[in-house]
Backbone bond lengths (Angstrom), bond angles and torsions (degrees), N, CA, C in turn:
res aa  C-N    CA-C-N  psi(-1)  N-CA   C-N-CA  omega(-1)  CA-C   N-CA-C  phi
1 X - - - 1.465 - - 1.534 111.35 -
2 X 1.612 115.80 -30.05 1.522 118.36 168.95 1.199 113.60 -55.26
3 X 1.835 131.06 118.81 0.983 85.05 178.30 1.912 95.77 -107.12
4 X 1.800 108.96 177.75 1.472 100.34 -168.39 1.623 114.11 -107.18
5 X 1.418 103.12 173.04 1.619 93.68 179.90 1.464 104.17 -65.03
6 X 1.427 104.08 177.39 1.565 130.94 -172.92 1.441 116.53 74.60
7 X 1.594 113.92 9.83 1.657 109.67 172.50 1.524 113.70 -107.72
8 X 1.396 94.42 -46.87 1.627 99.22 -170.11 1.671 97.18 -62.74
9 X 1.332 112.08 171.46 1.527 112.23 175.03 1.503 95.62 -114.25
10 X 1.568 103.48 164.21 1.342 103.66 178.37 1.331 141.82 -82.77
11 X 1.546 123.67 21.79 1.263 143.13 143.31 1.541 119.07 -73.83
12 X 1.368 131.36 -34.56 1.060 146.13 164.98 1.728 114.08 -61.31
13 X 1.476 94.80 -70.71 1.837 83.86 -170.98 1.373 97.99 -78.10
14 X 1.365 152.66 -8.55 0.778 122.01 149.25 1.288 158.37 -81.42
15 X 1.596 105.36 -12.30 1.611 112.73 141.94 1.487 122.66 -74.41
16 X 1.211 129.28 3.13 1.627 126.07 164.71 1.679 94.13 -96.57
17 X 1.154 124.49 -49.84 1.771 99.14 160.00 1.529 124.08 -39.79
18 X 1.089 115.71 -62.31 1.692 111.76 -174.02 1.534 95.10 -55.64
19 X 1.385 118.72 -63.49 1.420 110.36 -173.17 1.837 141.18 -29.11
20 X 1.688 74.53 -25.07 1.596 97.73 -174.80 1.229 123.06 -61.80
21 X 1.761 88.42 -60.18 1.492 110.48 -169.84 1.527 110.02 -36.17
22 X 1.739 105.11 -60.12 1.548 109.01 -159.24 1.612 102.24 -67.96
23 X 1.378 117.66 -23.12 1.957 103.89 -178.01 1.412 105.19 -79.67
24 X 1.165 121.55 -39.29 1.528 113.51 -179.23 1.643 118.75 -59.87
25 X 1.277 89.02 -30.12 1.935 96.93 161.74 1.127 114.81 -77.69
26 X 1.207 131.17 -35.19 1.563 126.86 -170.39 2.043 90.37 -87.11
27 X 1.472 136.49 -32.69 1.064 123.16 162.08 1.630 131.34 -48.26
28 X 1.434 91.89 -39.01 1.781 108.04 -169.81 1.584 105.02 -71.53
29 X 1.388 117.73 -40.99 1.258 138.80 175.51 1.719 105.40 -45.79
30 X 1.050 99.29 -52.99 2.356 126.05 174.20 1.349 86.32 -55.85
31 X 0.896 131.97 -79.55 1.395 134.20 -144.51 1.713 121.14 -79.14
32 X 1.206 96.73 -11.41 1.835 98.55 157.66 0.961 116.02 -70.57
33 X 1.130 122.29 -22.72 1.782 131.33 -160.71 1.717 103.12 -103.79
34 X 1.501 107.46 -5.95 1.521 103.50 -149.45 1.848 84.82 -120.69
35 X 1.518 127.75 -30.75 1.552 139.29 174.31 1.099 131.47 -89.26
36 X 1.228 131.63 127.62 1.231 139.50 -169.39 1.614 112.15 -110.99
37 X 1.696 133.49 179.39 1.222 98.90 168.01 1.313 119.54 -96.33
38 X 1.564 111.47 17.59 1.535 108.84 167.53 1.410 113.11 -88.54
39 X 1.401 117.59 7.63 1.648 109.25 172.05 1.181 106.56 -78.65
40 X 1.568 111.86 -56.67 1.557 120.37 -142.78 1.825 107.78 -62.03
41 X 1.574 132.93 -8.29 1.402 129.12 172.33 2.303 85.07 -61.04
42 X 1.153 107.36 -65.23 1.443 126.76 -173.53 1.620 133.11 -38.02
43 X 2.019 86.63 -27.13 1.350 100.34 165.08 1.486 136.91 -101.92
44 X 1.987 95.96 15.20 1.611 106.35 -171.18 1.797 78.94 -123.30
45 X 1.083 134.70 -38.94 1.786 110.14 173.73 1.412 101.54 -77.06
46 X 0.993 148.84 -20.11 1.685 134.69 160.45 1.308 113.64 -45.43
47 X 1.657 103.88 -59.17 1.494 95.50 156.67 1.326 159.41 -58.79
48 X 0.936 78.29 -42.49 2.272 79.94 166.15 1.225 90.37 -83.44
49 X 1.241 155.73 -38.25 1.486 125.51 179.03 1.794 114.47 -36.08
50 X 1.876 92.58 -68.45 1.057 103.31 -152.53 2.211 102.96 -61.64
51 X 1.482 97.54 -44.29 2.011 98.93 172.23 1.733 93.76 -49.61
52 X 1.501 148.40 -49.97 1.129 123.15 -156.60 2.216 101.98 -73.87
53 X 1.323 90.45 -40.28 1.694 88.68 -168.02 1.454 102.30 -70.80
54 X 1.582 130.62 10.25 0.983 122.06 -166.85 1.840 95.09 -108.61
55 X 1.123 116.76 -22.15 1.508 132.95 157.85 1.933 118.48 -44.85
56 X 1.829 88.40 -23.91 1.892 86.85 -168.68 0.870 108.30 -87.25
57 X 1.945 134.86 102.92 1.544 100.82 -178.62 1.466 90.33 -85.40
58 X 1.696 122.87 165.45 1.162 152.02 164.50 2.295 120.91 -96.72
59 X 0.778 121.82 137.97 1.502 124.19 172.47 1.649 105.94 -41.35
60 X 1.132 140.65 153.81 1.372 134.29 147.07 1.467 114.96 -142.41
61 X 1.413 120.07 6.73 1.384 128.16 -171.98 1.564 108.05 157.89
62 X 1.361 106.62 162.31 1.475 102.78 -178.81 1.705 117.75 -61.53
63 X 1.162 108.45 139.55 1.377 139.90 174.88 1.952 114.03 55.67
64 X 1.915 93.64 36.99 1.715 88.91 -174.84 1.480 91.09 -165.29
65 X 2.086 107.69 165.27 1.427 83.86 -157.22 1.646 74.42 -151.54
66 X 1.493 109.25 -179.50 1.671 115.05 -168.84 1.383 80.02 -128.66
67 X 1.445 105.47 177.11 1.255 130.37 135.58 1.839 135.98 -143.09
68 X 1.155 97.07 -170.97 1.837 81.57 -178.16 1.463 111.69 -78.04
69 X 1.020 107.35 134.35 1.804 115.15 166.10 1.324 113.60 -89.94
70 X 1.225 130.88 -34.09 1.600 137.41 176.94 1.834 120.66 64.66
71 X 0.954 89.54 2.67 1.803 91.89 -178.18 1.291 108.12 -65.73
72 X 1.327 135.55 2.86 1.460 114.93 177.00 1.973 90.15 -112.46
73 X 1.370 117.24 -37.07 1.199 113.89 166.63 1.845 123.49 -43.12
74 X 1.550 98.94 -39.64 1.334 92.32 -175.13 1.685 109.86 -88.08
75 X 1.437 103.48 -7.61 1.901 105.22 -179.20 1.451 78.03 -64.20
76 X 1.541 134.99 -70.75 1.507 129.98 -130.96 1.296 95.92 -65.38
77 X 1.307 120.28 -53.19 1.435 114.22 -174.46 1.466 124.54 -73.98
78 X 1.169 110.02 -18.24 1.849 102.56 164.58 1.477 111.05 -117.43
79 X 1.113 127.51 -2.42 1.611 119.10 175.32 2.104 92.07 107.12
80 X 1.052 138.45 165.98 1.583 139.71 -155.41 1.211 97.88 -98.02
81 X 1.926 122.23 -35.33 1.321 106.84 171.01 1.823 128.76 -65.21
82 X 1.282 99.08 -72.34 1.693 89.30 151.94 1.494 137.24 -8.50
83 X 1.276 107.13 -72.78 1.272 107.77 -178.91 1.575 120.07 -63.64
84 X 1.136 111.52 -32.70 1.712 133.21 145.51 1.986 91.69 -7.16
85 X 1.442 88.49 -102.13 1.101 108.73 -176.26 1.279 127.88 -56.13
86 X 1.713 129.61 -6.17 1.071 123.96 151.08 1.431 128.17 -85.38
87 X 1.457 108.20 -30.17 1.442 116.18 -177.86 2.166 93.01 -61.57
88 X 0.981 106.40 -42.24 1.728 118.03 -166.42 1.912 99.93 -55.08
89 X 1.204 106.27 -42.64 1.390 115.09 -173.71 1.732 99.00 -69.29
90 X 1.065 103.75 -46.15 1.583 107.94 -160.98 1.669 102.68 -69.05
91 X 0.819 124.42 -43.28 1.711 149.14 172.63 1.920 100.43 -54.66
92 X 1.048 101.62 -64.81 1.707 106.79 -174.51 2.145 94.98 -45.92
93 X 1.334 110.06 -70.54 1.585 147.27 -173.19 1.982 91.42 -28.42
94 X 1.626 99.92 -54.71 1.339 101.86 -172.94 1.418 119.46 -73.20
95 X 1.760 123.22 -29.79 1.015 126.72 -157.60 1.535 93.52 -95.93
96 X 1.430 132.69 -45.27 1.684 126.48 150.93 1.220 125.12 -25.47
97 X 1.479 90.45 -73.07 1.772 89.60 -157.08 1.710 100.74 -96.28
98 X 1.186 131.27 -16.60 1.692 113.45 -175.02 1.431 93.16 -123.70
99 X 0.963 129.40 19.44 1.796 133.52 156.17 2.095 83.62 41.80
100 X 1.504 96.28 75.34 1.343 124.05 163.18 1.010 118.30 -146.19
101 X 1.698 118.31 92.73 1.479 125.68 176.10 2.003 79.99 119.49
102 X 1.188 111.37 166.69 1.094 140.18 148.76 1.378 130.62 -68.61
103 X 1.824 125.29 142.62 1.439 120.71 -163.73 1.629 82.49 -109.48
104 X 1.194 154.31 -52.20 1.284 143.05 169.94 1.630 133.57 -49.81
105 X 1.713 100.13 -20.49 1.212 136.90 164.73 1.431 127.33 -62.56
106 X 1.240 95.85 -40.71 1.482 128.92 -170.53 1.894 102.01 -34.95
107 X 1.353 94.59 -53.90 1.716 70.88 -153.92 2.486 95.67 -80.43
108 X 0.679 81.67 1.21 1.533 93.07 171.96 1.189 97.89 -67.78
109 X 1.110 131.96 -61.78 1.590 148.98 -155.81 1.700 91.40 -69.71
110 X 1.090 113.83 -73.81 1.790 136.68 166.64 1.638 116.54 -6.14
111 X 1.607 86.78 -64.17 1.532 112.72 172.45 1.275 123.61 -70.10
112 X 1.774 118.07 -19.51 1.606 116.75 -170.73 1.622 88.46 -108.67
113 X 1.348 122.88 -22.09 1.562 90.61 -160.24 1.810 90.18 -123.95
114 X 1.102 121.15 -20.16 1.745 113.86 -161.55 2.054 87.07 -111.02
115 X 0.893 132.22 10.25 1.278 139.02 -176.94 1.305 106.18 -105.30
116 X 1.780 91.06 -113.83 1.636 124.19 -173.58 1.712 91.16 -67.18
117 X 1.341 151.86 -4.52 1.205 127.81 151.93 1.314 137.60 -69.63
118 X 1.445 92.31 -45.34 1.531 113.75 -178.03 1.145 117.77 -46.75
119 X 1.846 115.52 -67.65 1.446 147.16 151.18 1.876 105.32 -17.86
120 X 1.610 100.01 -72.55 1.782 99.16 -170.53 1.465 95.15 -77.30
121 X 1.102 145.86 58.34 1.420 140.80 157.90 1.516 110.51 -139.72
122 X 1.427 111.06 -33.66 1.346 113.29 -176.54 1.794 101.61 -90.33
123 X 1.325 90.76 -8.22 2.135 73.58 -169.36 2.014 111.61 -72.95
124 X 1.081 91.21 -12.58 1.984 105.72 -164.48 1.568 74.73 -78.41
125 X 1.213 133.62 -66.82 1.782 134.02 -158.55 1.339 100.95 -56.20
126 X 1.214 136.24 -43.46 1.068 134.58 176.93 1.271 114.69 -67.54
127 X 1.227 124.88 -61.85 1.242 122.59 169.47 1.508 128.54 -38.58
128 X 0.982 123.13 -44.34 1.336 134.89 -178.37 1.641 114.08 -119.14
129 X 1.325 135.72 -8.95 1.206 121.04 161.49 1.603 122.99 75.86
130 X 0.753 159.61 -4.92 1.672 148.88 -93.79 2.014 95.51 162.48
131 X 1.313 127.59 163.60 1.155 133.48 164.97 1.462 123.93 -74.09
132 X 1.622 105.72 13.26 1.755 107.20 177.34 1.705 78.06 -89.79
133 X 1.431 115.34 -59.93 1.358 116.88 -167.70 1.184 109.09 -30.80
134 X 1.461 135.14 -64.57 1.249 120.82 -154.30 1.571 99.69 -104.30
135 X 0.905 144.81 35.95 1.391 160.93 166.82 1.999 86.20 -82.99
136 X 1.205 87.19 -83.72 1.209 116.56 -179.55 1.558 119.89 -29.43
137 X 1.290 115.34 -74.81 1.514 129.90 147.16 1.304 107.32 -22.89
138 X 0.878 131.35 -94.45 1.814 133.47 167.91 1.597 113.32 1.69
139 X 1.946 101.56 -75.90 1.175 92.73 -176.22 1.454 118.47 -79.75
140 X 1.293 135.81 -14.18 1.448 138.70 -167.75 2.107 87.15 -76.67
141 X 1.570 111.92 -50.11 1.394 79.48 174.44 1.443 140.69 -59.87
142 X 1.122 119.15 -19.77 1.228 128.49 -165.45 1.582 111.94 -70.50
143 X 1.534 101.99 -58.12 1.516 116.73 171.59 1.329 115.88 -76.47
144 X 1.428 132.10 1.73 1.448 127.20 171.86 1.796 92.26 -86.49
145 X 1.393 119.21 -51.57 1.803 129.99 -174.17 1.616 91.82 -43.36
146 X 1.282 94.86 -80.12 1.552 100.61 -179.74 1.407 140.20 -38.12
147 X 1.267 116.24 -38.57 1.511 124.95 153.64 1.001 110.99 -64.50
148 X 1.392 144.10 -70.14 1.675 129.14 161.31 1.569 128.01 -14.62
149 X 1.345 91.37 -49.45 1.978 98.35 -179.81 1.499 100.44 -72.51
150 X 1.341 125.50 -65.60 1.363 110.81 -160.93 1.950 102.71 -57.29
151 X 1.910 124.44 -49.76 1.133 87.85 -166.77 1.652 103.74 -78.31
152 X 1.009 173.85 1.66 1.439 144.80 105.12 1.435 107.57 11.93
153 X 0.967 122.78 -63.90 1.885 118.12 -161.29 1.623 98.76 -73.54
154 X 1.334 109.28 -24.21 1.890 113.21 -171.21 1.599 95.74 -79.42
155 X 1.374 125.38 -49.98 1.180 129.84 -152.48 2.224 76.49 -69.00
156 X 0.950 97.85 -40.75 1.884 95.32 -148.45 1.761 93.88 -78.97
157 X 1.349 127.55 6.17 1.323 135.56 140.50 1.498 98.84 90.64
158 X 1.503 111.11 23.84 1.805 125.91 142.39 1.466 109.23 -13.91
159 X 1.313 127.46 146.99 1.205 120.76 152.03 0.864 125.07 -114.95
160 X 2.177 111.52 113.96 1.148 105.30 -153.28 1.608 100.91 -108.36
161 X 1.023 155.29 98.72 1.949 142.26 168.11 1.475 119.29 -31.57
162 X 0.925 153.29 111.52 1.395 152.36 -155.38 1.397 107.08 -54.89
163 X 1.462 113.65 -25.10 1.576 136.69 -166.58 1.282 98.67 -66.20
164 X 1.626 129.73 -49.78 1.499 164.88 -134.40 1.894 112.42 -99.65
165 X 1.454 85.36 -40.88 1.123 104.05 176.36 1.436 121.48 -97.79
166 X 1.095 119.16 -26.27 1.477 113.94 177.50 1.703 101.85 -82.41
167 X 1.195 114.43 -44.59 1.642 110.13 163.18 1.638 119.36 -33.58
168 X 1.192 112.83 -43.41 1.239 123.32 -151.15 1.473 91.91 -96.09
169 X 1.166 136.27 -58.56 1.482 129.38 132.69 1.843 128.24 17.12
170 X 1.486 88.10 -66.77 1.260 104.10 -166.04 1.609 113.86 -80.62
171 X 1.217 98.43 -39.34 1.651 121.56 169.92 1.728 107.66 -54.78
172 X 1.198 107.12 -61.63 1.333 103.17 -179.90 1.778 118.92 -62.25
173 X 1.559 114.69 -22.72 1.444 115.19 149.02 1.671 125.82 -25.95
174 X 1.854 92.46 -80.19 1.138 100.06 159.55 1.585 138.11 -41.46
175 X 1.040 118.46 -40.76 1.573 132.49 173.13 1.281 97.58 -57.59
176 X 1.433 116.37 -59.95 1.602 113.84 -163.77 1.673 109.28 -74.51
177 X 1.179 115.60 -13.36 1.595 112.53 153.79 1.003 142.24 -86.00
178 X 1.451 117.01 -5.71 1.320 114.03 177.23 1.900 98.93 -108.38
179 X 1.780 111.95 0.44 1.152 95.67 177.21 2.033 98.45 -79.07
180 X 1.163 96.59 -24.75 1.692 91.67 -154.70 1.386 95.55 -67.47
181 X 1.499 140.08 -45.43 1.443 142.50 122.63 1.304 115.84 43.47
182 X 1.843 86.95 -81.25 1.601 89.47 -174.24 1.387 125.79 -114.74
183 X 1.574 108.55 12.16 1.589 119.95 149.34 1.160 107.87 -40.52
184 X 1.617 120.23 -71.25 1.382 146.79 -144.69 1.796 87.47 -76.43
185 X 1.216 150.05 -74.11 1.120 143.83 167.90 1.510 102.07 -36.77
186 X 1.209 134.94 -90.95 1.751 120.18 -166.14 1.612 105.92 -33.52
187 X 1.813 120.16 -64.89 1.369 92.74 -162.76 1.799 103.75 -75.73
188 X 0.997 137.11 36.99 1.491 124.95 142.40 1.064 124.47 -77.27
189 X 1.936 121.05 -44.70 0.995 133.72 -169.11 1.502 114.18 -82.45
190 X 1.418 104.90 -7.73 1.435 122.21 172.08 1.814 106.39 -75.70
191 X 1.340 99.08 -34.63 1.671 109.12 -168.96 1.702 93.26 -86.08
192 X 1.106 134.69 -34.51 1.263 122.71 -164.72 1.863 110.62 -75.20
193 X 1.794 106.48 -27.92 1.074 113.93 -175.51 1.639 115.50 -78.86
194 X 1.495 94.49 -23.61 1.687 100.70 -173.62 1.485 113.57 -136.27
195 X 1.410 135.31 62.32 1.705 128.41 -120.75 1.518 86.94 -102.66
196 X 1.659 114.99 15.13 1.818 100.31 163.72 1.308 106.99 -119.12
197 X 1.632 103.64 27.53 1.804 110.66 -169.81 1.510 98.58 -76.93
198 X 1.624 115.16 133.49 1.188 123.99 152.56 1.668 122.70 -122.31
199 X 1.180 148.84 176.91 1.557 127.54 -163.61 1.719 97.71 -90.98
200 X 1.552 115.85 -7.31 1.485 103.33 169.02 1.357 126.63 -92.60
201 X 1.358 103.50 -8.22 1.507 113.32 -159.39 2.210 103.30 -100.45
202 X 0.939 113.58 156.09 0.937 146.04 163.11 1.761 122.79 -21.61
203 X 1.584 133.85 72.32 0.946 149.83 -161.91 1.895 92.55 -45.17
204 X 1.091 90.14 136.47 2.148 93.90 167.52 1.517 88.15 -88.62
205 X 1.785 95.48 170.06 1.152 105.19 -172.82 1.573 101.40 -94.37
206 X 1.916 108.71 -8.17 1.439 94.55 178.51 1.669 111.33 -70.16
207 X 1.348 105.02 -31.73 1.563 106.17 -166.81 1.263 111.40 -61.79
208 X 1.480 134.17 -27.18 1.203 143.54 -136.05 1.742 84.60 -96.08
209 X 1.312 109.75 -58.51 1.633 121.58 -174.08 1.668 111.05 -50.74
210 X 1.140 107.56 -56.80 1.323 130.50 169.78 1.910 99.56 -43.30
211 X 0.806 105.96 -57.18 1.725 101.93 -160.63 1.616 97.05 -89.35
212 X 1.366 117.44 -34.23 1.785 105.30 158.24 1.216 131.54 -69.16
213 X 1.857 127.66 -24.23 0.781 134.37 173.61 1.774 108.72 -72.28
214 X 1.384 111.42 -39.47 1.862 100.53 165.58 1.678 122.27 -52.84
215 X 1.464 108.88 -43.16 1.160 126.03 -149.19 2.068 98.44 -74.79
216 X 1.593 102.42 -34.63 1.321 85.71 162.26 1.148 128.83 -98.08
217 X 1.568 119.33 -19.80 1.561 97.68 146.98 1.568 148.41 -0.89
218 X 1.711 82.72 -93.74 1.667 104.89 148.48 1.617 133.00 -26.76
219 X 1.230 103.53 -44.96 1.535 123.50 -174.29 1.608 99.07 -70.65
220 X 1.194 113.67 -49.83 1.573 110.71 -139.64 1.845 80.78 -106.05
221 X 1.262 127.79 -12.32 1.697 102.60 -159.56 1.773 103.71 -154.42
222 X 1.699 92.43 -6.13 1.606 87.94 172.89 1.577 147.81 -64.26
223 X 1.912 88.10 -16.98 1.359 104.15 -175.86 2.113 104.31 -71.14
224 X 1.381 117.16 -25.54 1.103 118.11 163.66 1.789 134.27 -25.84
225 X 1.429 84.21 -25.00 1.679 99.55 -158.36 1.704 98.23 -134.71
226 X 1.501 104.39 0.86 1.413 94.84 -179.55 1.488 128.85 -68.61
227 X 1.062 157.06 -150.47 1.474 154.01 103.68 1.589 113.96 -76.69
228 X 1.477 101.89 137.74 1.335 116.57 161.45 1.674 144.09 -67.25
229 X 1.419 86.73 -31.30 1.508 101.75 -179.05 1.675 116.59 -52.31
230 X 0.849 125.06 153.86 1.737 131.87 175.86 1.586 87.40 -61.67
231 X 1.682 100.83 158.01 1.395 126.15 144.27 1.565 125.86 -72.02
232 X 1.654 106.73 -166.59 1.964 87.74 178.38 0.879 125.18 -60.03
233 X 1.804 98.35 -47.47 1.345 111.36 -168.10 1.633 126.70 -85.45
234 X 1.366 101.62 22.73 1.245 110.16 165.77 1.827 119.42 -108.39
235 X 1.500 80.48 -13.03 1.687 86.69 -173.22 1.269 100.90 -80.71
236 X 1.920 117.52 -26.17 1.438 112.65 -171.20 1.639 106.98 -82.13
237 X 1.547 105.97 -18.90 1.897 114.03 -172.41 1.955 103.98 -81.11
238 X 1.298 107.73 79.34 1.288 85.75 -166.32 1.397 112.28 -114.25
239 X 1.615 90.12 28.22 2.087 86.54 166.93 1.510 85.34 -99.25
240 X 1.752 98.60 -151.65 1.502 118.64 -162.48 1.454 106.77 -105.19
241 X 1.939 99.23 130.59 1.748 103.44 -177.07 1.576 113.40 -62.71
242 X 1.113 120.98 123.09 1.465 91.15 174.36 1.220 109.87 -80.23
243 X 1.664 111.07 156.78 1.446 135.54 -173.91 1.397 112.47 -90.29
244 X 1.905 104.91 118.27 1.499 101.37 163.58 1.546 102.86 -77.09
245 X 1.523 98.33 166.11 1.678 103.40 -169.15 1.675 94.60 -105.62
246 X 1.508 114.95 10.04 1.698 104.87 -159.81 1.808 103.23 -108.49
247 X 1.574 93.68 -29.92 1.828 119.92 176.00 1.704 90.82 -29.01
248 X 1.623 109.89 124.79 1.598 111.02 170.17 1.420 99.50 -78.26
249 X 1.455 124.49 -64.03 1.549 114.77 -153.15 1.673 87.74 -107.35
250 X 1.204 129.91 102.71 1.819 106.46 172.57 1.531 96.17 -106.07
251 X 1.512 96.24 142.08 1.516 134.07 -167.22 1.209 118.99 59.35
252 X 1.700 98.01 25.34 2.095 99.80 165.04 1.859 104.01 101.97
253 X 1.387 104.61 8.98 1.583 80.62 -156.41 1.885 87.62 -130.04
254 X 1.257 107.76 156.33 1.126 101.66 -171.99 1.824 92.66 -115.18
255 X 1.232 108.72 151.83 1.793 125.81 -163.94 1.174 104.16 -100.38
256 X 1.702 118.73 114.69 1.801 100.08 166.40 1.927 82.44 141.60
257 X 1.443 95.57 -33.64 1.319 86.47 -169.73 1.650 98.22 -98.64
258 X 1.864 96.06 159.16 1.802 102.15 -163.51 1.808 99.32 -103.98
259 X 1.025 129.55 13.05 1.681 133.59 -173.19 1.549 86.97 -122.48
260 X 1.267 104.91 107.04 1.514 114.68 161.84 1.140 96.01 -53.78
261 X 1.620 148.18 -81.15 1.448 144.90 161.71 1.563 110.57 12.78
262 X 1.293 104.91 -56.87 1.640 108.66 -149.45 2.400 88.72 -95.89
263 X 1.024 122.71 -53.43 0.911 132.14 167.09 1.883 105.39 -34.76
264 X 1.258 128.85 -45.44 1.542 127.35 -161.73 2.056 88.90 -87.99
265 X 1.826 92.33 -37.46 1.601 70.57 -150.95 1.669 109.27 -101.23
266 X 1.599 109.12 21.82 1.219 124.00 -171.17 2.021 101.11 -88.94
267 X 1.806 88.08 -43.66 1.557 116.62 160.18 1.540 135.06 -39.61
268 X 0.976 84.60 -44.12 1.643 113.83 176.97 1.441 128.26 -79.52
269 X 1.352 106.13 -50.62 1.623 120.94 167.81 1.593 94.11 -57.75
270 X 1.588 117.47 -54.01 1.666 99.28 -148.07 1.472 98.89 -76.91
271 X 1.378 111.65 -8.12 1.964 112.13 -174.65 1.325 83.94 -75.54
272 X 1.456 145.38 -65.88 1.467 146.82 -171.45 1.418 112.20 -42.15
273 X 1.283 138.46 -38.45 1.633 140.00 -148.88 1.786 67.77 -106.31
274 X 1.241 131.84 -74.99 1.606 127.07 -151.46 1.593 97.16 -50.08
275 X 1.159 117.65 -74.18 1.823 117.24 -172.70 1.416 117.18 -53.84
276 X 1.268 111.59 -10.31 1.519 110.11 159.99 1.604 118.96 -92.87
277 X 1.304 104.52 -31.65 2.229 105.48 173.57 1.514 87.58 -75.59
278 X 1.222 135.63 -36.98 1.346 112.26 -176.53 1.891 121.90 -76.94
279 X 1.152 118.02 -36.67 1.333 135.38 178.75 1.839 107.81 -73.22
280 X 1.137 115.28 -26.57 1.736 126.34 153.43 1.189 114.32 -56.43
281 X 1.452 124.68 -44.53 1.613 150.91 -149.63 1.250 100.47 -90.41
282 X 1.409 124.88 -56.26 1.127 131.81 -178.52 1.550 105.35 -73.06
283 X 1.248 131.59 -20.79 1.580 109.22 -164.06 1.599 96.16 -95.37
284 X 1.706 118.84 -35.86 1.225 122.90 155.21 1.954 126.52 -28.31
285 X 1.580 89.66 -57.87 1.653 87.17 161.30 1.348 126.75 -64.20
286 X 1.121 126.88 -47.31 1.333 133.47 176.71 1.571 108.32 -46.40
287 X 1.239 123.86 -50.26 1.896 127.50 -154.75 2.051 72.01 -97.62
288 X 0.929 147.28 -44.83 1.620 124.33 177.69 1.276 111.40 -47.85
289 X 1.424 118.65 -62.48 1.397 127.82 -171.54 1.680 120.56 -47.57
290 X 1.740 103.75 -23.11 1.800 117.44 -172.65 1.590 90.88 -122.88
291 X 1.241 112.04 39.93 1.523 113.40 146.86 1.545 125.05 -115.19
């Protein structure tokens, strides 16, 4: 779903950069009003949850694979502004330091998945309340992100085969169903751990453990069980990413060390501890700024 530099052209990512700037301000602005300081412990394990489960890819068809995006998971659990701004942190974190997604890209990326995802995923939950809602939410985000990215790559004069694209299409179906899937399973298991949890109220300290204790899991041992295969939008990116030379861990793995094991999951922990001091950082700014 990242997508990387060298596709978009530079009329494109660079009006989804400008574009950015002003929604993430008009988000941050939402979200003073929307955070308390009993969120912000809530809005740095949301995060490394959601950057570690975003590490799992899953199967979705032959020879290509999805993974979770969580932006409608993190609207329910922090309210749409919040998660705004966490999904945005987590996205920046990947395209720096694990040269995942594009840094010129960035606010493209910003705009399809920590934006217009967040927003079209949380509006079905709201609307309807209930586990159709966020079923729903789930998958409407996935395929709203995804339709954004691919036409981005059309507008930026990608070459797509109609053959290529309707696959890729179809794949992201799948993706967007097995995310809504496991929206609807997490926020249950969210309700079972904390069953007077609401997104204004007051995180328990069991839930918090519980959802950090997955998140390094994930981090340190998920790639074990992952799939290898590319996602869509890698199957459609099929020249060469170019390489920042500044990326600390790129593709999760840290260099120097001789245990692929220890290299993925040395990678992983420090992406987990960073997107959580940063996703703390940010909710801290936010409740300063609406004081």
């Amino acid at each position: 779903m990242h997508i990387p530099d060298g596709f978009l052209s530079t009329p494109v990512w660079g009006a989804f950069d400008v574009l950015a700037i002003p929604s993430f301000g008009i988000l941050a602005r939402r979200a003073r009003r929307d955070t308390d300081d009993r969120g912000i412990p809530l809005m740095g394990v949301m995060g490394a949850f959601i950057f570690a489960a975003q590490m799992i890819n899953f199967p979705v068809g032959p020879g290509t694979s999805g993974h979770l995006v969580g932006g409608t998971l993190l609207a329910i659990t922090l309210g749409p502004a919040p998660a705004a701004i966490v999904m945005t942190a987590i996205l920046a974190i990947q395209a720096l330091v694990f040269q995942d997604g594009g840094i010129l890209a960035l606010g493209a990326n910003v705009f399809n998945m920590a934006i217009v995802g967040v927003l079209a995923g949380y509006a079905p939950y709201r609307l309807l309340k209930n586990s159709s809602g966020i079923f729903i939410g789930g998958t409407v985000s996935v395929l709203v992100s995804g339709c954004f990215a691919v036409a981005e790559l059309m507008i930026s004069g990608v070459p797509m085969p109609a053959k290529v694209l309707w696959l890729t299409l179809a794949f992201f179906v799948v993706n967007a169903v097995v995310e809504g899937a496991i929206t609807v399973g997490a926020v249950r298991a969210i309700g079972r751990l904390n069953p007077a949890w609401v997104p204004s109220a007051k995180p328990g300290g069991r839930l918090l453990a519980a959802v950090a204790s997955i998140a390094i899991v994930l981090a340190v041992a998920g790639f074990l069980i992952a799939s290898t295969h590319p996602d869509g939008i890698e199957i459609l990116a099929r020249a060469q990413t170019p390489k920042w030379l500044h990326a600390w861990f790129p593709d999760y793995q840290v260099h120097g060390i001789s245990s692929p094991w220890l290299r993925r999951s040395v990678a992983g922990l420090a992406g987990l501890i960073l997107i959580y001091a940063v996703c703390m950082a940010a909710g801290r700014w936010v409740r300063q700024r609406s004081a």
